[in-house]
ZAMARGU-4260 file (C-alpha; in steps of 0.2 Angstrom, whole numbers, plus 5000, padded with zeros to 4 digits):
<rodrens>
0) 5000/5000/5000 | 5014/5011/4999 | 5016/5025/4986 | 5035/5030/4986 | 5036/5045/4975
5) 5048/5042/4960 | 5062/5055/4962 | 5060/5067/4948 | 5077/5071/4939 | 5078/5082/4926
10) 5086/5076/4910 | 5104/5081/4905 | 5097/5090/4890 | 5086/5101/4901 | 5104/5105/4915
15) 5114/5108/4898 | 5102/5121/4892 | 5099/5128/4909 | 5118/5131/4911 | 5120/5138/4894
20) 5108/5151/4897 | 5115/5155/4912 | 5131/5157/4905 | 5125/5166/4891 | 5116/5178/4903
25) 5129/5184/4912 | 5141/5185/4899 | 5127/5197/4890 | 5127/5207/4905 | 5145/5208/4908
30) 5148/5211/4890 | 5134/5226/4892 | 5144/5235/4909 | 5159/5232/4903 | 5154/5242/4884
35) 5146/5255/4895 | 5151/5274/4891 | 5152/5279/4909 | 5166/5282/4921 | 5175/5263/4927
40) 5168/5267/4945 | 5150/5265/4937 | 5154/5249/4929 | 5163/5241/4943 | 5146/5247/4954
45) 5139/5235/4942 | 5147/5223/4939 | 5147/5220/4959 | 5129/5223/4959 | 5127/5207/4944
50) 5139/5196/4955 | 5127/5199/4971 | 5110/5195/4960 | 5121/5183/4955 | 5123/5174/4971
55) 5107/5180/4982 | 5098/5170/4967 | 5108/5155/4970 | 5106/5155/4988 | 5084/5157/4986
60) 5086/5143/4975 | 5093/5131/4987 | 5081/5137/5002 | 5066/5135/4994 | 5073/5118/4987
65) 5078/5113/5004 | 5061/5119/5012 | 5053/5108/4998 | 5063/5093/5004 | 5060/5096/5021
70) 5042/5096/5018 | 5043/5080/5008 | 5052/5071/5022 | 5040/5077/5037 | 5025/5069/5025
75) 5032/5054/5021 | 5036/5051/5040 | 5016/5056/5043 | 5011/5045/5030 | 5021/5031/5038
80) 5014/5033/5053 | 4995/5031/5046 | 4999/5018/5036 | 5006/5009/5054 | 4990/5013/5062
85) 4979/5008/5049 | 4989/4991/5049 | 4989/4987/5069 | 4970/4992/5068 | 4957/4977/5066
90) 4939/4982/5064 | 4933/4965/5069 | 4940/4965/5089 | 4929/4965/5102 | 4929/4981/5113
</rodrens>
């Protein structure tokens, strides 16, 4: 009676793309600052300013990811301990 989800894994094509749109996204931005007709404080300003997106987007990825896995864990564990009740339970036995 027990449904173990399948873990989801995304294919390589997917992480390839994923990366190379990352890559190509910050190379475009840094390309851009770097082209920039403004004084080298105004592009260093930005370019620190695309390396803290950069990273602040990174770490809320992994916490909503790990908040996801932690939910999954703590209903599993729920799950279980139904599936243990329902199993010690018998309908039939005198009260």
């Amino acid at each position: 009676m027990s449904d173990t989800p399948v873990k989801q894994q995304s294919t390589a094509a997917f992480y390839g793309q994923a990366v190379a749109s990352f890559g190509v996204a910050l190379g475009a931005t840094a390309v851009g600052i770097f082209n920039l007709e403004t004084d080298a404080w105004v592009r260093a300003f930005l370019g620190i300013a695309v390396l803290y997106l950069v990273t602040s987007a990174f770490t809320l990825a992994k916490v909503i990811r790990d908040r996801q896995e932690a939910g999954q864990i703590v209903n599993r564990v729920d799950q279980a301990r139904l599936e243990k009740l329902l199993a010690e339970h018998d309908p039939l036995q005198k009260l």
